[in-house]
C-alpha positions in Angstrom: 11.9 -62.1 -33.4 14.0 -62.5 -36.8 16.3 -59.7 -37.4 18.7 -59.8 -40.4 22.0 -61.0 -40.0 23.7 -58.0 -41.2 22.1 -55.8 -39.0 23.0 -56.8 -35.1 20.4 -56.2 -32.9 21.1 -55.8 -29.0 18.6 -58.3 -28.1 18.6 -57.8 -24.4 18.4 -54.2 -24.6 14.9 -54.4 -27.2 13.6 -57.4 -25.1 13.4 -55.2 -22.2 11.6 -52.1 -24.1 9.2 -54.7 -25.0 8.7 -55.6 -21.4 8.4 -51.8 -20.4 6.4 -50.8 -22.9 4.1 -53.6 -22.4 3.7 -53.0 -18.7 2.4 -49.5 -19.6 -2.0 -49.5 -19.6 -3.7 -49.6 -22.4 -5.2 -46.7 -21.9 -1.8 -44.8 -22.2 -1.0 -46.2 -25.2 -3.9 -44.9 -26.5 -3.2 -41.6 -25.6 0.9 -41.9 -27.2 -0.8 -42.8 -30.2 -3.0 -39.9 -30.4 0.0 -38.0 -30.3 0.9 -36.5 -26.8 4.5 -35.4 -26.6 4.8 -37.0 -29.9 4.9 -34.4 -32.7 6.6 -31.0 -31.7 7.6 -32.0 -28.2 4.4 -29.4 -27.8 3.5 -30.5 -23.7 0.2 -28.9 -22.3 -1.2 -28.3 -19.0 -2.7 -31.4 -17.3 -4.5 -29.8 -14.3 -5.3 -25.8 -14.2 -3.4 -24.2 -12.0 -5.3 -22.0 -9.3 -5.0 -18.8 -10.6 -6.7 -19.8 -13.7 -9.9 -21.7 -11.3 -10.0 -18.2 -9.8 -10.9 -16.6 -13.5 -13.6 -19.0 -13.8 -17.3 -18.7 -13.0 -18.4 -20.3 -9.8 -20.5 -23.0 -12.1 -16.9 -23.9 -14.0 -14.7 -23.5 -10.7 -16.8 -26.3 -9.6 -16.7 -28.6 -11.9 -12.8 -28.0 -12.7 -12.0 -29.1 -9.2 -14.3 -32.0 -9.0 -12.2 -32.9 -12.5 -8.9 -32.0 -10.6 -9.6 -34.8 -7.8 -11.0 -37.3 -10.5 -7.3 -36.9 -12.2 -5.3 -37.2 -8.8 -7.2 -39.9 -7.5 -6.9 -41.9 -11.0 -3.5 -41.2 -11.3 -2.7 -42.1 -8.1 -4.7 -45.7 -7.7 -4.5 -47.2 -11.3 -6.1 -50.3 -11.7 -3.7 -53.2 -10.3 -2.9 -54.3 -14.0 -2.0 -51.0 -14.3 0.4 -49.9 -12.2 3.2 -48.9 -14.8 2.0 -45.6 -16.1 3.6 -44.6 -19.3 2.6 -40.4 -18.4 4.0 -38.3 -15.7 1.3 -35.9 -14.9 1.5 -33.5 -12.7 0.5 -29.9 -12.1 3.3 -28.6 -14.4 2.8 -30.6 -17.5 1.7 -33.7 -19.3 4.6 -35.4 -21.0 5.7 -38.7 -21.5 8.1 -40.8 -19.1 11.8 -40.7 -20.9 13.0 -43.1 -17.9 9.8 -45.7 -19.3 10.6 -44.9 -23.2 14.4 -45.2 -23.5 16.1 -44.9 -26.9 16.2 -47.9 -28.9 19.5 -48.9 -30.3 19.8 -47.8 -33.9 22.9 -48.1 -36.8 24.0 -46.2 -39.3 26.8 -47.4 -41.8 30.5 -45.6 -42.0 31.4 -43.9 -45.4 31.3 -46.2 -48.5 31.7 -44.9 -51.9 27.8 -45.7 -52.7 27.0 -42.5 -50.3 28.6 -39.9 -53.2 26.5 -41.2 -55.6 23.5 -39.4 -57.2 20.1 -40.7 -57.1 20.1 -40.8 -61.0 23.7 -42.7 -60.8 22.6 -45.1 -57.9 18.9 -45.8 -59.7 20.9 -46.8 -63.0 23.6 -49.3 -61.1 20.1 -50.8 -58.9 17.8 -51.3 -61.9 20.9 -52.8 -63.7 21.2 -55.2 -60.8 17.8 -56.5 -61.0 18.7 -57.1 -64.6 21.6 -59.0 -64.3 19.5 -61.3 -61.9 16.5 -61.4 -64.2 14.3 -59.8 -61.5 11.4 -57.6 -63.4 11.1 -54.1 -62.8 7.2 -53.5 -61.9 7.2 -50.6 -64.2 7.5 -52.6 -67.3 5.7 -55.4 -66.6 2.3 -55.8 -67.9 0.6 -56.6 -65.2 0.9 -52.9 -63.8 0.2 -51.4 -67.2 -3.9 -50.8 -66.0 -3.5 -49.9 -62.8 -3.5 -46.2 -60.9 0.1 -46.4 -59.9 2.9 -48.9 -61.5 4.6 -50.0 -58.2 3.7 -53.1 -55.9 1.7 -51.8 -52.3 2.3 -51.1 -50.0 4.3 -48.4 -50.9 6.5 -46.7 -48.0 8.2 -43.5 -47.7 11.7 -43.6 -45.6 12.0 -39.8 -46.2 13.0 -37.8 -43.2 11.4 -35.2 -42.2 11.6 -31.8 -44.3 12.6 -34.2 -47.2 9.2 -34.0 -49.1 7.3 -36.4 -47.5 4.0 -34.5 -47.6 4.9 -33.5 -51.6 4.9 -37.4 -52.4 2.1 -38.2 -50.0 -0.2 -36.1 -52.6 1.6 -36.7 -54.9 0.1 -40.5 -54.6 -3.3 -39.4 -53.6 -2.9 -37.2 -57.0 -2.5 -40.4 -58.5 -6.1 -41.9 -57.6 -4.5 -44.3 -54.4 -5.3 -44.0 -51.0 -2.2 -42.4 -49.4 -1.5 -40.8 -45.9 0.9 -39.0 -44.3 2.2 -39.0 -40.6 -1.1 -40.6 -39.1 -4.3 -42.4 -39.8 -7.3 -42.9 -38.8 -6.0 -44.9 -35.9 -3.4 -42.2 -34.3 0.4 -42.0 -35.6 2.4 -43.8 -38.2 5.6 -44.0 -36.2 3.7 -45.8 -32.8 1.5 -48.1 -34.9 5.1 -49.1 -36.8 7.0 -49.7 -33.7 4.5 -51.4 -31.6 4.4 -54.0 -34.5 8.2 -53.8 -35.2 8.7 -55.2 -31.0 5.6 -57.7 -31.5 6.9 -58.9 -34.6 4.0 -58.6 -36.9 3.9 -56.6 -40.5 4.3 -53.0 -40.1 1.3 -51.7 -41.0 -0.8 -54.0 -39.3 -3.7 -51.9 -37.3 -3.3 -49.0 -39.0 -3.5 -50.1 -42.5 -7.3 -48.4 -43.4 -8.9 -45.6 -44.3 -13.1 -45.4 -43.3 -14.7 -43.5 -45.6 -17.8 -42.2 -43.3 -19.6 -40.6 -45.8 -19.5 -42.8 -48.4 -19.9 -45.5 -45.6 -16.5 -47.6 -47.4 -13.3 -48.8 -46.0 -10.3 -49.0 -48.2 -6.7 -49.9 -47.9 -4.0 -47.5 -47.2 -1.4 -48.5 -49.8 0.9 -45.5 -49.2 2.3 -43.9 -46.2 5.3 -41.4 -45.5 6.4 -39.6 -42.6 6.6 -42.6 -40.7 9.0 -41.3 -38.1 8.7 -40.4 -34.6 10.8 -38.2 -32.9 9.4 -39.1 -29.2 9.1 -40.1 -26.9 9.0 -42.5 -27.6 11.7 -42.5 -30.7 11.1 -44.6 -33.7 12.4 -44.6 -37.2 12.3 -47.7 -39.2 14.8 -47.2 -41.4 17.2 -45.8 -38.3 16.0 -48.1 -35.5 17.9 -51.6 -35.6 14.9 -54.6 -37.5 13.2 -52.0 -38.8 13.8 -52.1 -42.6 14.0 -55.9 -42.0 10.6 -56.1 -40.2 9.7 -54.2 -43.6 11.1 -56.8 -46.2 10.1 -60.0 -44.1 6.5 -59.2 -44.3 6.1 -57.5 -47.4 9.1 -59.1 -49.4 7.6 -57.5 -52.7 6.2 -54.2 -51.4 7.6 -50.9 -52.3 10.5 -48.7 -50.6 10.8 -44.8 -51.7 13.3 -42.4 -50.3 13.5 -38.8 -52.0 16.9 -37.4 -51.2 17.8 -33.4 -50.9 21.1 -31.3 -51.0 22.0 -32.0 -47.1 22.6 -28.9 -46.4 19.2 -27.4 -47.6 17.4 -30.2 -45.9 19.2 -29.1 -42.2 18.2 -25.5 -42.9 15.0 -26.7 -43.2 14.7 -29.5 -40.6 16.9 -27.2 -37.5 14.5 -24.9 -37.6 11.2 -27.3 -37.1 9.5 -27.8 -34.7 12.8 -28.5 -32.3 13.0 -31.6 -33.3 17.1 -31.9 -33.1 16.7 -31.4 -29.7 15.0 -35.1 -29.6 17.4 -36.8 -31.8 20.1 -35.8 -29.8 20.2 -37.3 -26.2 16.7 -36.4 -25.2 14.9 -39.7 -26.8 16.4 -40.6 -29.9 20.3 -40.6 -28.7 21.1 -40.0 -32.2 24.4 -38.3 -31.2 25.8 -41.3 -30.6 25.7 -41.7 -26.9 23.7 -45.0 -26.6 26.0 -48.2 -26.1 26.4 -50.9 -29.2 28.2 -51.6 -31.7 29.2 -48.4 -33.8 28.0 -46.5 -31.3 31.7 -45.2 -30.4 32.1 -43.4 -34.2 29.3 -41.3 -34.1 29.8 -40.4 -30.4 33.2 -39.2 -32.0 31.5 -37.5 -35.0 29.4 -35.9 -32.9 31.8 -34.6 -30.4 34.9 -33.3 -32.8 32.0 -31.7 -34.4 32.0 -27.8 -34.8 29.3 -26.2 -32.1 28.8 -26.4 -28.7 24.8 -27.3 -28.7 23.2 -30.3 -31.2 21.7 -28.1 -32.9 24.5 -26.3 -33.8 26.8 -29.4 -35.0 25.9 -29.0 -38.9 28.8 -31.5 -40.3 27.4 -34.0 -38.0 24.1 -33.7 -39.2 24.6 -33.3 -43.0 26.8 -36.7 -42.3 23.9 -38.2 -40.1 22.1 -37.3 -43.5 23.6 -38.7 -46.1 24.8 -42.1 -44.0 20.9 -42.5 -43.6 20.9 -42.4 -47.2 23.7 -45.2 -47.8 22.1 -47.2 -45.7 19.1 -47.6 -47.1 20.4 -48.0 -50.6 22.7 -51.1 -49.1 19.3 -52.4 -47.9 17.8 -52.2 -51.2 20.8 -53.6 -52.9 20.6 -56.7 -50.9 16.6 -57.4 -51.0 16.0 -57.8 -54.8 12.7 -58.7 -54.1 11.2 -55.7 -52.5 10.8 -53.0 -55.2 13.4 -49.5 -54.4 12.7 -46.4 -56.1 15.2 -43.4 -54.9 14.5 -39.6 -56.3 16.4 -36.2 -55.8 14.4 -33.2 -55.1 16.4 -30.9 -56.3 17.3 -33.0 -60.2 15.0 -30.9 -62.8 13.6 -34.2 -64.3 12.3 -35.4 -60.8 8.8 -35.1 -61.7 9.9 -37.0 -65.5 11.5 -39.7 -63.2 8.8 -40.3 -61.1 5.9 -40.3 -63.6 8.5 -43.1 -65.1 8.6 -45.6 -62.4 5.2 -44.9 -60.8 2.7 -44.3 -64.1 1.6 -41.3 -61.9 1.5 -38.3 -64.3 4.3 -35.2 -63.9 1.5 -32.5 -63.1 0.4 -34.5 -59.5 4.2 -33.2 -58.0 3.3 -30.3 -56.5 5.4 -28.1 -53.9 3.8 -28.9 -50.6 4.5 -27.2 -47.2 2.6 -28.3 -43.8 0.9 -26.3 -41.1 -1.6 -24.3 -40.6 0.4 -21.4 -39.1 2.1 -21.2 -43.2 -0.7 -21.2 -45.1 -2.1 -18.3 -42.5 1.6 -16.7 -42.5 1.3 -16.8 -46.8 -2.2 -15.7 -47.0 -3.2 -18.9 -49.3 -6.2 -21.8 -48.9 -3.6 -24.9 -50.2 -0.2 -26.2 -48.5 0.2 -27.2 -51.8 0.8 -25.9 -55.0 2.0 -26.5 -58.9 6.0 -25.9 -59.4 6.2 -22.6 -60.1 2.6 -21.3 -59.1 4.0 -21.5 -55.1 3.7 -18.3 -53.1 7.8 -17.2 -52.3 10.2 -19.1 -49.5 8.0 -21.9 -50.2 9.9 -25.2 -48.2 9.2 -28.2 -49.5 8.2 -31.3 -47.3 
């Protein structure tokens, strides 16, 4: 397992996730990477309770018990290569086992003057690096002048969430590639990344195509955002300690994108989602600090000495969690020349002028995108995505 020597990984602590996550059935895994407990920490009932049997016909009654005692006796007796289950079920709920899926230890990087820069400011000094080392930029090089996009595959999103990861998702598919965002056809981004992340093998591996049943074709996925997972189990590449590494070693001349907001808009967007603070703080992610490792002890006292007595309600600490995120990855890209890094703002007017520059995909494919089908009901519309300007109002970008 090669990590970077930059980036210290706490071996012993990974090695055993690996074991425990290994020990868990197959058949669990499978249902993690479905997405149970995964996306908004939604948990569902298991096993009906008896009031609702007693609702039932006689016919249904029936056959929900004789289901009841096939899920208790399964449960109960796995299979003897099986007897680490990765699910707590019980009559209450279905969720996943926090004690089986502990947080994995993850870095961000203290204040450096790089953080305060702009994307337009940090683009120029990057691109002018490459220069100085003689290292072609894809976007002028002739062999991307006839192709759909201008950028080396795969491409991948680092994005957070609520940072316009589904905008550049279609953005992509706008621009005639095959692009995805959060799963594929082979359940979530974020498990498929960190299984391969622990095994060592290329990040994409497994979930890297897209069957095209109708036209009976199967085609590469050569773009992917939203590749987070807020758990449990937690995983975020570009959070999670080897991950941007795993990234560079096997595709040294692939494609990283980040599009940046105002910190402050992007909290007001992400606090409200889906209650997905409430994993990043201790429940899975222990992105408040509280894990041990090194750097651990400044953000536990960031988080602390910040204002509010809940996680959700420590803003500073977030909008700093933010922007350090950022910094980090453009010290990453600064010190992989190889891989190709292409870093946009949301909220800079000539966004859509920028990217049709480094991509070759034309300004008119950025559209304002919002996902869920309780907003497009909630805005009366048929599209989660619409041309700048043309966008029913409140629209929030992701």
């Amino acid at each position: 397992f090669v990590i970077h020597s930059d980036m210290p990984l706490h071996t012993s602590y990974l090695t055993n996730y690996k074991q425990q996550y290994k020990m868990g059935s197959n058949r669990n895994r499978q249902v993690a990477r479905r997405g149970l407990g995964l996306g908004r920490s939604r948990y569902y009932n298991a096993i009906p309770t008896l009031q609702t049997v007693r609702t039932l016909s006689l016919f249904t009654a029936m056959f929900t018990l004789v289901l009841q005692f096939y899920l208790l006796f399964s449960l109960h007796h796995p299979p003897i290569d099986d007897q680490t289950n990765i699910m707590n079920m019980n009559e209450e709920s279905a969720t996943l086992d926090h004690e089986i899926f502990e947080p994995l230890p993850w870095s961000l990087p203290k204040p450096s003057s790089i953080r305060y820069q702009t994307s337009e400011e940090f683009m120029a000094d990057y691109i002018a690096l490459k220069r100085k080392h003689n290292i072609p930029l894809p976007w002028e090089q002739d062999i991307y002048k006839g192709d759909k996009v201008t950028l080396p595959r795969p491409i991948i999103g680092l994005n957070f969430p609520k940072s316009a990861t589904l905008t550049m998702s279609e953005y992509f598919a706008c621009g005639g590639i095959t692009s995805t965002h959060t799963t594929t056809q082979d359940g979530r981004i974020g498990i498929c990344m960190m299984e391969n992340h622990l095994a060592d093998k290329p990040p994409m591996e497994g979930c890297n195509t897209h069957r095209n049943r109708k036209k009976e074709e199967t085609k590469p996925i050569e773009v992917i955002f939203d590749i987070g997972l807020q758990g449990p189990p937690c995983y975020y590449a570009s959070l999670h300690d080897g991950g941007l590494e795993n990234i560079a070693k096997h595709y040294p001349e692939g494609t990283i994108m980040l599009v940046t907001r105002n910190a402050t808009k992007w909290f007001n967007s992400f606090e409200g989602w889906g209650g997905i603070l409430k994993a990043w703080g201790q429940r899975s992610c222990g992105f408040d600090g509280s894990l041990e490792g090194e750097g651990m002890e400044y953000w536990a006292s960031q988080f602390v000495s910040a204002r509010g007595d809940i996680s959700r309600k420590k803003v500073q600490y977030w909008l700093d969690f933010y922007e350090a995120h950022t910094q980090k990855i453009r010290e990453f890209a600064l010190k992989h020349l190889s891989l190709t890094y292409v870093e946009v703002e949301l909220e800079n007017d000539k966004m859509a002028e920028q990217l049709e520059l480094y991509t070759g995909v034309k300004q008119s494919c950025v559209q304002v995108c919002h996902p869920g089908d309780d907003w497009i009901r909630k805005h009366d519309t048929t599209s989660r995505c619409h041309p700048a300007g043309e966008e029913p109002p409140e629209i929030d970008p992701d």
